[in-house]
C-alpha positions in Angstrom: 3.1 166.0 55.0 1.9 168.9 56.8 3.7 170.5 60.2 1.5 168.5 62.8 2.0 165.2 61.1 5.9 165.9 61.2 5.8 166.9 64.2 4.4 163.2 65.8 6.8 162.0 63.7 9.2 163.3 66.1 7.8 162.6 68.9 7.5 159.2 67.2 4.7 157.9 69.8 3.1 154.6 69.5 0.1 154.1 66.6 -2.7 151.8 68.1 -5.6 150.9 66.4 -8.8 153.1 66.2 -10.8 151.3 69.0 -7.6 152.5 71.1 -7.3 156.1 69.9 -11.3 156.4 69.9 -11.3 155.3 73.5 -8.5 158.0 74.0 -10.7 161.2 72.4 -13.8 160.0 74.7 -11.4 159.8 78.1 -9.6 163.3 77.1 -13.0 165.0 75.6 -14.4 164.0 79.3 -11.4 165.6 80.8 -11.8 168.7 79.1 -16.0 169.1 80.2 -14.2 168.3 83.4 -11.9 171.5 83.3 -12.4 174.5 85.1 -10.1 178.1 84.9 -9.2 179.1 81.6 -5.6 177.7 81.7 -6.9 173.8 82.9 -9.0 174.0 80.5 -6.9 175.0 77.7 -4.2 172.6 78.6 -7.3 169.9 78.3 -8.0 171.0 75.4 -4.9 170.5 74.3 -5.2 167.1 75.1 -8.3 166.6 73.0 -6.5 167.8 70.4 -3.3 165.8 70.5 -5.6 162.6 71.0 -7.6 164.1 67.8 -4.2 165.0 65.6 -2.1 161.5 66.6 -5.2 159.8 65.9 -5.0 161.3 62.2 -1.3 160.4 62.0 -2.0 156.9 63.2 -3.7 156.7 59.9 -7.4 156.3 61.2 -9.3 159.4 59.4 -12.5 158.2 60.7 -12.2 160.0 63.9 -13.4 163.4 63.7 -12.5 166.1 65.9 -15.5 166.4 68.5 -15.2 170.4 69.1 -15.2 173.4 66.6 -12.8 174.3 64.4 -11.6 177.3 66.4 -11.6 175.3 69.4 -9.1 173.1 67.5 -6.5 175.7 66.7 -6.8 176.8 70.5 -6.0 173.6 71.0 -3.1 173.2 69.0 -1.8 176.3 70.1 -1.1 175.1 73.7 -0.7 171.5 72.4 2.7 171.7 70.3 4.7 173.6 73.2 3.4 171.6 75.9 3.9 167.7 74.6 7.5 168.7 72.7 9.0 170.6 76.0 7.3 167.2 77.5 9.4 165.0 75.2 12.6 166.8 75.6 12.2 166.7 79.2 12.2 162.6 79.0 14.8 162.9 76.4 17.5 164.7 78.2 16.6 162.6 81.4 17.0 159.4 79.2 20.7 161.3 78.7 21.2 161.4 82.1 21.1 157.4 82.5 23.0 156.7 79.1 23.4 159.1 76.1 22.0 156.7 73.6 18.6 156.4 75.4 16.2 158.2 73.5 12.9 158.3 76.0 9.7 159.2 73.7 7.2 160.3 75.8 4.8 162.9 76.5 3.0 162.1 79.8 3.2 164.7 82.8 6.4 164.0 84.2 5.2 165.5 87.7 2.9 162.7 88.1 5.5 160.1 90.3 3.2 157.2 89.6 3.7 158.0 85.4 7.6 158.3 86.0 7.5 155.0 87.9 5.5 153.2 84.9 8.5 155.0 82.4 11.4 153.6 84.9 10.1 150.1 84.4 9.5 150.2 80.5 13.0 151.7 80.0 14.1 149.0 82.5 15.5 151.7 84.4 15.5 152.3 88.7 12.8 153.6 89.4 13.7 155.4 92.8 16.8 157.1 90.5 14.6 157.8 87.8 11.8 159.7 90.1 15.1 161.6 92.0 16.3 163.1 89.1 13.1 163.8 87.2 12.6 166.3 90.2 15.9 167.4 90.2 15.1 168.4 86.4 11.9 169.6 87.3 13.0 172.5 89.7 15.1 173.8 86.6 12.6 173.2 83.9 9.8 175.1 82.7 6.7 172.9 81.6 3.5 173.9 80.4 0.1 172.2 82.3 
């Protein structure tokens, strides 16, 4: 098992099937042609590539990576730093509401409508939930 297949093991993120994960490379690939400045871009490509890799973990090998090869390891790069600090962020504000909550997720925490959507799937309040995520997010460095 190789590092980046360990590594979503971790993050231990939801496997759907390839119709799902195909649909997800086309929405992020679109957000990367989207991108402008070298950092937005980057972090989109990130994206592509974290779509590409979980895809691959999910099991479905028929998806191919829709960039280069060097494009890919950019991607990577910026990829692992940005979704882990992302999970640790939900999983030591999960620890904040009870110490046995173990929040997976990855989405940009900075987005209020993404930590309202979180509050109600960890059947948590969601006015609580958005006041300490900022609290958190004035100490914590995150990646785009």
């Amino acid at each position: 098992m190789n590092i980046i297949h360990r590594w979503h093991t971790i993050l231990n993120m939801p496997r759907y099937d390839e119709v799902w994960h195909t649909q997800d490379m086309t929405d992020e690939l679109t957000e990367y042609n989207e991108a402008s400045g070298v950092i937005d871009s980057w972090s989109e490509l990130s994206d592509v590539a974290y779509t590409y890799t979980r895809a691959n973990w999910s099991g479905h090998k028929n998806i191919k990576f829709p960039l280069s090869k060097w494009q890919f390891y950019l991607g990577i790069v910026y990829m692992i730093p940005k979704y882990t600090l992302r999970w640790r962020f939900f999983r030591k504000l999960g620890h904040q509401f009870d110490k046995n909550l173990n929040i997976s997720e990855v989405r940009n925490p900075r987005k209020i409508t993404k930590l309202i959507v979180l509050a109600e799937k960890y059947h948590l309040d969601p006015t609580l939930f958005q006041i300490r995520a900022e609290e958190m997010l004035r100490h914590t460095f995150l990646l785009k």
